[in-house]
PDB file of N, CA, C and O in Angstrom:
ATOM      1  N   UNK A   1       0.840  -1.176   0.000  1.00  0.00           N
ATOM      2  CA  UNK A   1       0.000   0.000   0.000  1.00  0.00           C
ATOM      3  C   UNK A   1       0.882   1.234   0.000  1.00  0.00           C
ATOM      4  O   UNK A   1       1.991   1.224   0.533  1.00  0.00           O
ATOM      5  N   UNK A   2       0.414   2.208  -0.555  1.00  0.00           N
ATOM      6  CA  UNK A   2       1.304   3.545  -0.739  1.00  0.00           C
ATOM      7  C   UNK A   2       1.290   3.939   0.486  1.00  0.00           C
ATOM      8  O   UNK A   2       0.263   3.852   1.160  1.00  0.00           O
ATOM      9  N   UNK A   3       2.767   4.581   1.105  1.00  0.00           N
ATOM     10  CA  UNK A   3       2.500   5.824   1.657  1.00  0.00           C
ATOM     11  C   UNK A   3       3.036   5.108   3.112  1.00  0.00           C
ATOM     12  O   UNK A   3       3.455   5.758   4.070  1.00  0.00           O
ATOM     13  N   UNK A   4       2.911   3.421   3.051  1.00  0.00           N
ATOM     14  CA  UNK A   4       3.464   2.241   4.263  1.00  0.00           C
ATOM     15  C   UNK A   4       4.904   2.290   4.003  1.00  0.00           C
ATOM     16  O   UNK A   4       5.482   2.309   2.916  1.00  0.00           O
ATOM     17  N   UNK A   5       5.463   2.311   5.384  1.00  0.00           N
ATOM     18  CA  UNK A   5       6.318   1.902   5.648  1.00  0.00           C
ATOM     19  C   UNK A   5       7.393   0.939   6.877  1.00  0.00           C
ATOM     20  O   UNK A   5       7.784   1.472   7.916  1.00  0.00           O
ATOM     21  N   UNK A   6       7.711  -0.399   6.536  1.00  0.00           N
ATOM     22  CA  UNK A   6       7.998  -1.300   7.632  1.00  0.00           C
ATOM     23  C   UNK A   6       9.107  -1.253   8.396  1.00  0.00           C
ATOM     24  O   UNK A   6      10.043  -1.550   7.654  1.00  0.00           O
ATOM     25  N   UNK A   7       9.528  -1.023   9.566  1.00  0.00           N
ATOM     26  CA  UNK A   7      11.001  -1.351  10.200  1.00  0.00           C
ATOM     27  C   UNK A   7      10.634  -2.610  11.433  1.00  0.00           C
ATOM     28  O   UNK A   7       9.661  -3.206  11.895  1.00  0.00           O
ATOM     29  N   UNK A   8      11.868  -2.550  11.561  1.00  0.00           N
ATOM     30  CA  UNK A   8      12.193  -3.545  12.841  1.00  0.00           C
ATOM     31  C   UNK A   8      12.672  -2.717  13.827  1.00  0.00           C
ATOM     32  O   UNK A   8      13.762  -2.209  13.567  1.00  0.00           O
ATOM     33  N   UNK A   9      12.136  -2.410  14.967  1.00  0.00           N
ATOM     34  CA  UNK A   9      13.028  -2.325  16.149  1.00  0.00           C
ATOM     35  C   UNK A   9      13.615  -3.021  16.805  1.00  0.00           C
ATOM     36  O   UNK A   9      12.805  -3.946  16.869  1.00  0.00           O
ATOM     37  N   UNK A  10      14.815  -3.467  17.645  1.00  0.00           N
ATOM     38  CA  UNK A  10      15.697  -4.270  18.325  1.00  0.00           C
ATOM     39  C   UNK A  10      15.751  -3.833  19.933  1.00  0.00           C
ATOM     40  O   UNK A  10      16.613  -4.154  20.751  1.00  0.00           O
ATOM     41  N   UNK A  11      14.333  -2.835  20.181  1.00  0.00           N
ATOM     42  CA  UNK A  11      14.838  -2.817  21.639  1.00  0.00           C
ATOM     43  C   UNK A  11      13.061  -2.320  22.089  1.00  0.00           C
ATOM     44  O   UNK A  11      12.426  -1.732  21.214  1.00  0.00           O
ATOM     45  N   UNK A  12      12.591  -2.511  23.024  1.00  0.00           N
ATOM     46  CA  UNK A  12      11.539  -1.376  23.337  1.00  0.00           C
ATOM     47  C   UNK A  12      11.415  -0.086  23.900  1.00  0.00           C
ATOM     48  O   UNK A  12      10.337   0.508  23.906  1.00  0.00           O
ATOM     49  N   UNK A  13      12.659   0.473  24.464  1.00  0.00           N
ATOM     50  CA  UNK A  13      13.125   1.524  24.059  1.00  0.00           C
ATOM     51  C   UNK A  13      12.911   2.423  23.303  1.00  0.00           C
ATOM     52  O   UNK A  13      12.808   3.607  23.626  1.00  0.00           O
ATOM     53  N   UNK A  14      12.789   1.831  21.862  1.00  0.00           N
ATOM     54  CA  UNK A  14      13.277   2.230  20.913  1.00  0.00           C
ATOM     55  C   UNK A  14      11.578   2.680  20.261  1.00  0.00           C
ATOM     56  O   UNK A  14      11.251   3.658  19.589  1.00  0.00           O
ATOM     57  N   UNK A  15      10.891   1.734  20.689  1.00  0.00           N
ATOM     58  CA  UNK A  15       9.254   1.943  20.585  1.00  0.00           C
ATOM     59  C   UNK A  15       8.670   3.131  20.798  1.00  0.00           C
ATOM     60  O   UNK A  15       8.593   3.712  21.881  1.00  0.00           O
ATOM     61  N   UNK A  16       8.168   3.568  19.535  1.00  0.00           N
ATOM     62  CA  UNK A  16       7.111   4.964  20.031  1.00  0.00           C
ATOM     63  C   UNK A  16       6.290   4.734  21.476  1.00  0.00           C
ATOM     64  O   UNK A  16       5.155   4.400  21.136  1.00  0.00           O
ATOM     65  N   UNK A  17       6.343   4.757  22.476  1.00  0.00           N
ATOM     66  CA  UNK A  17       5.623   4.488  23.742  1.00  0.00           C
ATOM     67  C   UNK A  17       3.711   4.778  23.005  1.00  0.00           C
ATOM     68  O   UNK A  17       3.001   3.855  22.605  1.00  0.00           O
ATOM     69  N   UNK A  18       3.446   5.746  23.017  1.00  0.00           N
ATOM     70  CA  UNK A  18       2.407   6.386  23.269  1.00  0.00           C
ATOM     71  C   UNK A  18       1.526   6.094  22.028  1.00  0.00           C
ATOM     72  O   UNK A  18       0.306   6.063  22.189  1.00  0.00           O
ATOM     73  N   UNK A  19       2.142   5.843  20.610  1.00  0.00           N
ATOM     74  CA  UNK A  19       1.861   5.210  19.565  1.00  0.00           C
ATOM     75  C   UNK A  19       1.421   3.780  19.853  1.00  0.00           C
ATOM     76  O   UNK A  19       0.321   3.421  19.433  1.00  0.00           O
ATOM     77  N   UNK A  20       1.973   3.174  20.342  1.00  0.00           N
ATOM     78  CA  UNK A  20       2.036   1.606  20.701  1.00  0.00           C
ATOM     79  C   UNK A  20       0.640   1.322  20.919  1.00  0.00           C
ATOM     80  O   UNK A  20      -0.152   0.630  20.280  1.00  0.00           O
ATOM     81  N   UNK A  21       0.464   2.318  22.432  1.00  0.00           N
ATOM     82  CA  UNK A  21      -0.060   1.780  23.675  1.00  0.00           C
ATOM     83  C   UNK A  21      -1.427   2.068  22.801  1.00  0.00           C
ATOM     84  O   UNK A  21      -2.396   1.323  22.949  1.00  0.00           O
ATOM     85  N   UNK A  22      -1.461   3.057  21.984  1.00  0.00           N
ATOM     86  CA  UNK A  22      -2.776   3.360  21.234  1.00  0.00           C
ATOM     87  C   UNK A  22      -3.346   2.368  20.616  1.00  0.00           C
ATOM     88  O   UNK A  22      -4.564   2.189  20.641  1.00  0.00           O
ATOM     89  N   UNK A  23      -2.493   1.599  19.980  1.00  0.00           N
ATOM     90  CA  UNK A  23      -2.828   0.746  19.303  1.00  0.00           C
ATOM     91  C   UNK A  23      -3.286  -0.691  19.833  1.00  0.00           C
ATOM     92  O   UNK A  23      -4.312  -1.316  19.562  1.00  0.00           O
ATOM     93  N   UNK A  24      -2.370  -0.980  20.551  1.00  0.00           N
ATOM     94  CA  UNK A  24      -3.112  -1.789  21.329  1.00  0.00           C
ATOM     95  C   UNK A  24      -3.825  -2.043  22.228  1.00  0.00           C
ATOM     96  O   UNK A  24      -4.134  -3.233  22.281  1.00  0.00           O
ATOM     97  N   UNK A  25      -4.448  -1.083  23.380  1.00  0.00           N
ATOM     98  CA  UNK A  25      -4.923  -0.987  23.874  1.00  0.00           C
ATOM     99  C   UNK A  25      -6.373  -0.563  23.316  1.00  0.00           C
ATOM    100  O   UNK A  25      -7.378  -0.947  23.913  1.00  0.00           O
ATOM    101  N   UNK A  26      -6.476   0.344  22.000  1.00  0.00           N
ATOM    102  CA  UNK A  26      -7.346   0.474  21.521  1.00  0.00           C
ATOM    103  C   UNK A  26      -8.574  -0.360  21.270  1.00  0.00           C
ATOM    104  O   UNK A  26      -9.781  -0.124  21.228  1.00  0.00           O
ATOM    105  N   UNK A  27      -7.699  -1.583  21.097  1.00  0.00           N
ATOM    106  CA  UNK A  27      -8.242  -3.142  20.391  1.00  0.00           C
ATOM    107  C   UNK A  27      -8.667  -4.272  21.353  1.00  0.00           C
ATOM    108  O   UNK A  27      -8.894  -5.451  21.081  1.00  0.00           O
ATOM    109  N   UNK A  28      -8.728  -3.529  22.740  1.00  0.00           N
ATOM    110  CA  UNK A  28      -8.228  -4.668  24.099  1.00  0.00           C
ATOM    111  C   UNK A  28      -7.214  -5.248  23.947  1.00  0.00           C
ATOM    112  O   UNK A  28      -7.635  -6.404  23.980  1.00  0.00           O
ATOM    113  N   UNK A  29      -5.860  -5.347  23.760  1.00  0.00           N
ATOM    114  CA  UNK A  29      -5.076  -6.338  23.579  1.00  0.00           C
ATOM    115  C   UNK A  29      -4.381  -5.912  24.786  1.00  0.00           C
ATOM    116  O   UNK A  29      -3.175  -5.861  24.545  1.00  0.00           O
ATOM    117  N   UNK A  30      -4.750  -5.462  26.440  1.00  0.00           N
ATOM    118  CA  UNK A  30      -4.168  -5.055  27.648  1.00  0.00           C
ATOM    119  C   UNK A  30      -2.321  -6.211  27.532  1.00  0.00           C
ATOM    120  O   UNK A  30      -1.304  -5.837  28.116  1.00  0.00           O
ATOM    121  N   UNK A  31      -2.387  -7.594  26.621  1.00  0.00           N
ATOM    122  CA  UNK A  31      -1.061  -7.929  26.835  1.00  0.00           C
ATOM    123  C   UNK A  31      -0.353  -7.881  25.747  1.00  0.00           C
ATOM    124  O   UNK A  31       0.287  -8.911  25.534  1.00  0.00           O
ATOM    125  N   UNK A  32      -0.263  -7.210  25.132  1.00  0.00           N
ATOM    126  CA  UNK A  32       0.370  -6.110  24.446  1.00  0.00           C
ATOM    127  C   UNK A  32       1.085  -4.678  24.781  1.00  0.00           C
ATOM    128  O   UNK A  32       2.029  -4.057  24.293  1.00  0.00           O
ATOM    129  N   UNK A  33       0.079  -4.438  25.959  1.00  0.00           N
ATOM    130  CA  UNK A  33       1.040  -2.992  26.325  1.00  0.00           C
ATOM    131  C   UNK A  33       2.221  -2.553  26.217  1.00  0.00           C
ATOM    132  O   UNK A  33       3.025  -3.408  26.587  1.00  0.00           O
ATOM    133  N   UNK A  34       2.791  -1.425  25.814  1.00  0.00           N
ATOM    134  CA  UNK A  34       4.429  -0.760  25.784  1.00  0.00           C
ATOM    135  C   UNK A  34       5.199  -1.368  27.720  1.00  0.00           C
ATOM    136  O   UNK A  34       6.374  -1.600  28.005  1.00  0.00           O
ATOM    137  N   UNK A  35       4.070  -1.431  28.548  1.00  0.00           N
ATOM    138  CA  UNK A  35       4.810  -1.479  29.591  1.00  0.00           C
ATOM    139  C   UNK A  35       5.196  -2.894  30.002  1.00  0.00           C
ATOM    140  O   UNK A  35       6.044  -3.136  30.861  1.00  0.00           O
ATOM    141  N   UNK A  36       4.447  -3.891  29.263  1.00  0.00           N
ATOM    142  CA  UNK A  36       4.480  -5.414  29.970  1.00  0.00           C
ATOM    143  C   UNK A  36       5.663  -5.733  29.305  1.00  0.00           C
ATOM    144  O   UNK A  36       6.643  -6.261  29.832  1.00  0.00           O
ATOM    145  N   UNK A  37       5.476  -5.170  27.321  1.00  0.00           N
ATOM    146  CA  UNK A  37       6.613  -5.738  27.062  1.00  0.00           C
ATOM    147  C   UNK A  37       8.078  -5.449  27.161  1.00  0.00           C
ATOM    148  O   UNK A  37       9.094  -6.095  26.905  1.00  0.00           O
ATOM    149  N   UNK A  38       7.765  -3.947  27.739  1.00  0.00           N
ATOM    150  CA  UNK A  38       9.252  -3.300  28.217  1.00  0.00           C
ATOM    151  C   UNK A  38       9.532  -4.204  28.914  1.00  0.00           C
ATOM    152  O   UNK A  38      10.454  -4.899  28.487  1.00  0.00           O
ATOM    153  N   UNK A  39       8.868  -4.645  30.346  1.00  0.00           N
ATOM    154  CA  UNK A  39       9.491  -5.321  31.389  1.00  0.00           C
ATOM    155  C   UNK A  39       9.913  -6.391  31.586  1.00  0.00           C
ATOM    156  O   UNK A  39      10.421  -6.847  32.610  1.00  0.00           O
ATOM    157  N   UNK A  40       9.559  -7.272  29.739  1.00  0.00           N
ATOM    158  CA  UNK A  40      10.245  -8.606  30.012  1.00  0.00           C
ATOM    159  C   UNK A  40      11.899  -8.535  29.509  1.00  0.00           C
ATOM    160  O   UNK A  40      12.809  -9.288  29.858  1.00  0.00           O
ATOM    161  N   UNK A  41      11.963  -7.284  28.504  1.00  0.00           N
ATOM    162  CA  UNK A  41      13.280  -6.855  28.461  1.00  0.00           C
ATOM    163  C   UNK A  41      14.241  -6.092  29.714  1.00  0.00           C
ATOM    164  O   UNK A  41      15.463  -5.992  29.817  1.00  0.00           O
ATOM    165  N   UNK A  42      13.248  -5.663  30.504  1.00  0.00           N
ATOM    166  CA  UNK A  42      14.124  -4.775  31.546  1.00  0.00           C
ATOM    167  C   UNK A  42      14.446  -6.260  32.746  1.00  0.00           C
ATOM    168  O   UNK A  42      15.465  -6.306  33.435  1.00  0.00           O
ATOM    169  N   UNK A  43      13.190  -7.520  32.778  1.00  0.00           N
ATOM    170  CA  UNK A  43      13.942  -7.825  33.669  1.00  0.00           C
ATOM    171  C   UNK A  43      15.023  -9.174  33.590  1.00  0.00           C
ATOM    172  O   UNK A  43      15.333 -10.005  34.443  1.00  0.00           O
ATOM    173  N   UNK A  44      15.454  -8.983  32.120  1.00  0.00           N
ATOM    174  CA  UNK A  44      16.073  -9.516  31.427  1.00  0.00           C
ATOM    175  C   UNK A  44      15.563 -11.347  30.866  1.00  0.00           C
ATOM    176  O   UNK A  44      16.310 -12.271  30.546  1.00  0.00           O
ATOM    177  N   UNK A  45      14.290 -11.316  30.921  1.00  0.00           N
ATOM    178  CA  UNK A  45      13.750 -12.525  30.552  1.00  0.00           C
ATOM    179  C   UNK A  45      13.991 -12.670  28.632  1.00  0.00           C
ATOM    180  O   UNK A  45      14.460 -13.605  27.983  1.00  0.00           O
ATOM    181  N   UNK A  46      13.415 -11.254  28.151  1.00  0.00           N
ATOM    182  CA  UNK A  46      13.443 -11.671  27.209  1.00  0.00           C
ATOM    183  C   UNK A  46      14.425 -10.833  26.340  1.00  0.00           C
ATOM    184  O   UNK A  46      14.049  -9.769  25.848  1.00  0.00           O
ATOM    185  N   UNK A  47      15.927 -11.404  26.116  1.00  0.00           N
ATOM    186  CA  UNK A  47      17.003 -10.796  25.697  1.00  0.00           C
ATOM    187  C   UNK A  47      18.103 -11.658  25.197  1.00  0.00           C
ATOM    188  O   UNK A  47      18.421 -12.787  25.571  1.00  0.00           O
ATOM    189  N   UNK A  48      18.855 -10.564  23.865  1.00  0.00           N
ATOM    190  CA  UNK A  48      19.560 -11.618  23.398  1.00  0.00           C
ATOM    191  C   UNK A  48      20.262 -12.952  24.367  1.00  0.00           C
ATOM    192  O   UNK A  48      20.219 -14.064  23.840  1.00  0.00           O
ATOM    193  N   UNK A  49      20.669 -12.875  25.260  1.00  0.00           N
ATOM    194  CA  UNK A  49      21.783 -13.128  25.910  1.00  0.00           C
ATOM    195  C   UNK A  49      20.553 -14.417  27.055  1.00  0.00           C
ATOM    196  O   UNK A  49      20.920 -15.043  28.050  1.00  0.00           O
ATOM    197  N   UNK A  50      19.404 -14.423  26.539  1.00  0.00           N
ATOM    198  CA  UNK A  50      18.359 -15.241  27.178  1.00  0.00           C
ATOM    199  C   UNK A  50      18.284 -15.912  26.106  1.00  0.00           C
ATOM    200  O   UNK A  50      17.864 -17.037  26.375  1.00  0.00           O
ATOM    201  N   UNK A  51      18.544 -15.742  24.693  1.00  0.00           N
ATOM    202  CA  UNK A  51      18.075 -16.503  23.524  1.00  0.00           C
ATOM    203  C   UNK A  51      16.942 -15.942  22.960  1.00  0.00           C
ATOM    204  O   UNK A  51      16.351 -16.591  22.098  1.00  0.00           O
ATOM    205  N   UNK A  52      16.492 -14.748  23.323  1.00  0.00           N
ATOM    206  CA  UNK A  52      15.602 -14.440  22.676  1.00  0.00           C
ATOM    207  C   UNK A  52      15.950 -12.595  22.160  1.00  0.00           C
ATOM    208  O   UNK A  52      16.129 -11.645  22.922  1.00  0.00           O
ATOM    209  N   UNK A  53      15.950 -12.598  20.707  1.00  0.00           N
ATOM    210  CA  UNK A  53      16.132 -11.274  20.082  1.00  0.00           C
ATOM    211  C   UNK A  53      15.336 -10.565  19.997  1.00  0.00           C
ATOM    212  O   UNK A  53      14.575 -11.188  19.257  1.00  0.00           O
ATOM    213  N   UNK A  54      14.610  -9.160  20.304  1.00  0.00           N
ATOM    214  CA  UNK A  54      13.638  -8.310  20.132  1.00  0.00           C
ATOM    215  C   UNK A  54      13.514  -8.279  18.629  1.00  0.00           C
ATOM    216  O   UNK A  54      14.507  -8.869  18.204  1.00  0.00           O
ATOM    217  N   UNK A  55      13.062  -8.032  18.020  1.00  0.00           N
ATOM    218  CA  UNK A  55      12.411  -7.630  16.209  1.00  0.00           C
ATOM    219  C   UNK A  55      11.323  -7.370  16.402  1.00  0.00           C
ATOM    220  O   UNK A  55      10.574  -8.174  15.846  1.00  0.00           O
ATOM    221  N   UNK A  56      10.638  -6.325  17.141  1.00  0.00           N
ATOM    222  CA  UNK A  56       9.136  -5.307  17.080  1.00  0.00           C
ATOM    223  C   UNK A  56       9.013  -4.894  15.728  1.00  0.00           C
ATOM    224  O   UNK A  56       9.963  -4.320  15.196  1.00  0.00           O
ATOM    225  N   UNK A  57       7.829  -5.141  15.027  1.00  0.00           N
ATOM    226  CA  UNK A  57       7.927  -5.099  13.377  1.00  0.00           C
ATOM    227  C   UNK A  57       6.998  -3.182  13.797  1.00  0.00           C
ATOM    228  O   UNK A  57       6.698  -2.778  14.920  1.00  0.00           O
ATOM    229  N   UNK A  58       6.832  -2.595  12.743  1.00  0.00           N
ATOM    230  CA  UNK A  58       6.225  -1.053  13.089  1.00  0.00           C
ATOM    231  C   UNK A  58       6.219  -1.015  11.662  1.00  0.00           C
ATOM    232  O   UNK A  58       7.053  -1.217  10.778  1.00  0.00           O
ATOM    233  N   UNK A  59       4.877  -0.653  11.723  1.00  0.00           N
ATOM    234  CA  UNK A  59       3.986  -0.126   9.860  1.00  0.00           C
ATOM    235  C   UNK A  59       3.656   1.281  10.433  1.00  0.00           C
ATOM    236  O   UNK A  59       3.147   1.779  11.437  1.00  0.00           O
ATOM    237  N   UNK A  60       4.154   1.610   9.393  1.00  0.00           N
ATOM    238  CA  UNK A  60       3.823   2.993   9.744  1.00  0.00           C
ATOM    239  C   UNK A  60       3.573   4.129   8.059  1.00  0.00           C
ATOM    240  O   UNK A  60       4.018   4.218   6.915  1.00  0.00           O
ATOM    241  N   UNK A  61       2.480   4.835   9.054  1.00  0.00           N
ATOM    242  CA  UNK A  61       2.054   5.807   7.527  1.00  0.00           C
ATOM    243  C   UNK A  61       2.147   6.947   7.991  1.00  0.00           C
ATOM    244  O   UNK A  61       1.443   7.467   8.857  1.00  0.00           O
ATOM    245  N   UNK A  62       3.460   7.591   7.147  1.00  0.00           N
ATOM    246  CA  UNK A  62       4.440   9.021   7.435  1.00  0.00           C
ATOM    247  C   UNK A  62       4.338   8.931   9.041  1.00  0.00           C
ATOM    248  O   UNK A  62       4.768   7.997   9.717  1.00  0.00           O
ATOM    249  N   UNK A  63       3.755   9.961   9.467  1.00  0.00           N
ATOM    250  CA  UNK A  63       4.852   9.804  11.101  1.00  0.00           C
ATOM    251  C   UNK A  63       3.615   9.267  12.021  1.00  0.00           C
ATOM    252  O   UNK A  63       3.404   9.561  13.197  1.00  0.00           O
ATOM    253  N   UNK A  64       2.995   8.567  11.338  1.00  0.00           N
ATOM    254  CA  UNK A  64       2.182   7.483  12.515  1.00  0.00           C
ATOM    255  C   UNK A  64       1.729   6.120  12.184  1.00  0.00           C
ATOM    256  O   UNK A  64       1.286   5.648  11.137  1.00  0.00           O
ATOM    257  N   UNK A  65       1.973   5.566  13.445  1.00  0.00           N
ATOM    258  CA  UNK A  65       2.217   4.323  13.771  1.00  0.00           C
ATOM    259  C   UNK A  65       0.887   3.448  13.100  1.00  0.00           C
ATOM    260  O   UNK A  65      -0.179   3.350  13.708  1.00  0.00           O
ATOM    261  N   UNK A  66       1.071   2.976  12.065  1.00  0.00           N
ATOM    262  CA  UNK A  66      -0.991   2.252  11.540  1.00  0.00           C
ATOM    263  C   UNK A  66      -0.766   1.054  12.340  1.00  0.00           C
ATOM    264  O   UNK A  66      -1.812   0.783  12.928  1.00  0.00           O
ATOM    265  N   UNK A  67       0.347   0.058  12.660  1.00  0.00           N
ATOM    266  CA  UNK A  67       0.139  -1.278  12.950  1.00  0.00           C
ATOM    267  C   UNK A  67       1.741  -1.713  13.663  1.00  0.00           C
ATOM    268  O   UNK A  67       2.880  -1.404  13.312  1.00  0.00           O
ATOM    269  N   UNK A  68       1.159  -2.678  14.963  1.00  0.00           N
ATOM    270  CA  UNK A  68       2.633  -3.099  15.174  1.00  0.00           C
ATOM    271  C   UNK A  68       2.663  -4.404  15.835  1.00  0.00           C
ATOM    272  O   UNK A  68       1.572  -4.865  16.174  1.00  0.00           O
ATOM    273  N   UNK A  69       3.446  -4.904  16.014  1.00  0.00           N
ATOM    274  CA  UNK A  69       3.519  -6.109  16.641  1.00  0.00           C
ATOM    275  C   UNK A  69       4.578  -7.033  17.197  1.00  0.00           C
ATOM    276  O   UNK A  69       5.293  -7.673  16.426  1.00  0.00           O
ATOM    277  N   UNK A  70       4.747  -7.155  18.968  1.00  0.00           N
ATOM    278  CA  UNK A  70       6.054  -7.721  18.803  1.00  0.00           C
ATOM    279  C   UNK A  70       6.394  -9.050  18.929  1.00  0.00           C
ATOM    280  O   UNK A  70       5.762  -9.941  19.497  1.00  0.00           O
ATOM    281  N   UNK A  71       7.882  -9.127  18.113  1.00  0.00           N
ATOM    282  CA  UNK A  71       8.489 -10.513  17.540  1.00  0.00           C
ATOM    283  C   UNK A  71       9.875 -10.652  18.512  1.00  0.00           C
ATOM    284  O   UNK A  71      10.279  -9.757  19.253  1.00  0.00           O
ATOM    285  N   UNK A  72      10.419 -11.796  18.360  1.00  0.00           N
ATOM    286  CA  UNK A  72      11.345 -12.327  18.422  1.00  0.00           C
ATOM    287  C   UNK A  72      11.810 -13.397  18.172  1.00  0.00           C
ATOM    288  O   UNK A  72      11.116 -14.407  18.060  1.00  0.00           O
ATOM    289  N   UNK A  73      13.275 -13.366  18.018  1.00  0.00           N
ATOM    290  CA  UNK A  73      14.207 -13.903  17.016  1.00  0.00           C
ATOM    291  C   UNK A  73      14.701 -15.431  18.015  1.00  0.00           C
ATOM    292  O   UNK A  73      15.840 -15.612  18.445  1.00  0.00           O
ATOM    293  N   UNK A  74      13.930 -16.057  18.143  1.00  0.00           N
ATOM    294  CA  UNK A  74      14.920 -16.973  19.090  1.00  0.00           C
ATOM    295  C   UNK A  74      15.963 -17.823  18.219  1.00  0.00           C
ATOM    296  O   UNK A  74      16.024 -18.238  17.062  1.00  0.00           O
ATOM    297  N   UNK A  75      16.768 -17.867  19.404  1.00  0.00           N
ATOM    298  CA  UNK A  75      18.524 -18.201  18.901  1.00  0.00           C
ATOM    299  C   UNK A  75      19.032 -19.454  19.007  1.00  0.00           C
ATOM    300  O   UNK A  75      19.869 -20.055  18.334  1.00  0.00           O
ATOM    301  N   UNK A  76      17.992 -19.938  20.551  1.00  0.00           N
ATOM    302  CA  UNK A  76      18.340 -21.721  20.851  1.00  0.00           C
ATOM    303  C   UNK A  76      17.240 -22.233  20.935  1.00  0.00           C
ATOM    304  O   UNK A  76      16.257 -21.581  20.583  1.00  0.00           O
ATOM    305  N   UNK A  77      17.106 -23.537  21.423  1.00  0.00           N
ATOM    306  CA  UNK A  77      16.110 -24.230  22.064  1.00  0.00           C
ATOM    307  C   UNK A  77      16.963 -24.337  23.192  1.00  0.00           C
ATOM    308  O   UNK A  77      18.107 -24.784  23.276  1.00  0.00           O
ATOM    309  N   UNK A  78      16.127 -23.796  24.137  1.00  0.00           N
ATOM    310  CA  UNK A  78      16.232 -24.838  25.788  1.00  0.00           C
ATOM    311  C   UNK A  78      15.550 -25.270  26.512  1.00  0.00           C
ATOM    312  O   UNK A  78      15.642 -25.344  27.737  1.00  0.00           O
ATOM    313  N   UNK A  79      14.455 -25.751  25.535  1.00  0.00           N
ATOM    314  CA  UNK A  79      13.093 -26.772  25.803  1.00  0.00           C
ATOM    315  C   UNK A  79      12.218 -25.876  26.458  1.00  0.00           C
ATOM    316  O   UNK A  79      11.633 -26.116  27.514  1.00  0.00           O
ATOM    317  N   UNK A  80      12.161 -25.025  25.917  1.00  0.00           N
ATOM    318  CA  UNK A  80      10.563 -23.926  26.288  1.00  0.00           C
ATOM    319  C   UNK A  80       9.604 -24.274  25.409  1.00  0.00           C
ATOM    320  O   UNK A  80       9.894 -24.788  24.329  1.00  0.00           O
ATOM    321  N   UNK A  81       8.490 -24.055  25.742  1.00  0.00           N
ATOM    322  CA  UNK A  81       7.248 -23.914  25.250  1.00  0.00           C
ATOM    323  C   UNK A  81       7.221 -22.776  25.200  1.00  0.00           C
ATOM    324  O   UNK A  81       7.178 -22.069  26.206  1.00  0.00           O
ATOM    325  N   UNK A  82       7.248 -22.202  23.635  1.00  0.00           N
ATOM    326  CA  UNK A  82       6.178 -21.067  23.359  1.00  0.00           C
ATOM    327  C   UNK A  82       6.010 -21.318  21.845  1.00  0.00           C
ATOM    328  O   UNK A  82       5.233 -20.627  21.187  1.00  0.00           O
TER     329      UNK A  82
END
């Protein structure tokens, strides 16, 4: 579609906060929030160095956020379920 454009973020940090939270919260998706998923990076659950890489995908049309969703890159198996 014209006018879209896709990146990856590598951190939540890095996440429009206030864009995010719009979006998902908009939709009910309360586990989605900018803050739950900050905190699995802040309390180091979910990080490279855990086996798991941030890649937050962000569609965006000119300087707002239409769609987002976050990913990660896992690196091993160490017999998790997800």
């Amino acid at each position: 579609m014209a006018g879209l454009r896709a990146r990856f973020v590598d951190s939540a940090d890095k996440l429009p906060r206030a864009e995010w939270d719009r979006l998902a919260l908009s939709c009910g998706a309360d586990l989605m929030a900018w803050g739950l998923i900050s905190s699995f990076e802040a309390s180091g659950s979910m990080v490279p160095s855990a086996g798991w890489q941030p890649a937050d995908v962000l569609i965006e049309r000119g300087p707002r956020l239409a769609a987002c969703a976050p990913l990660y890159i896992k690196t091993h198996s160490w017999w998790e379920f997800v």
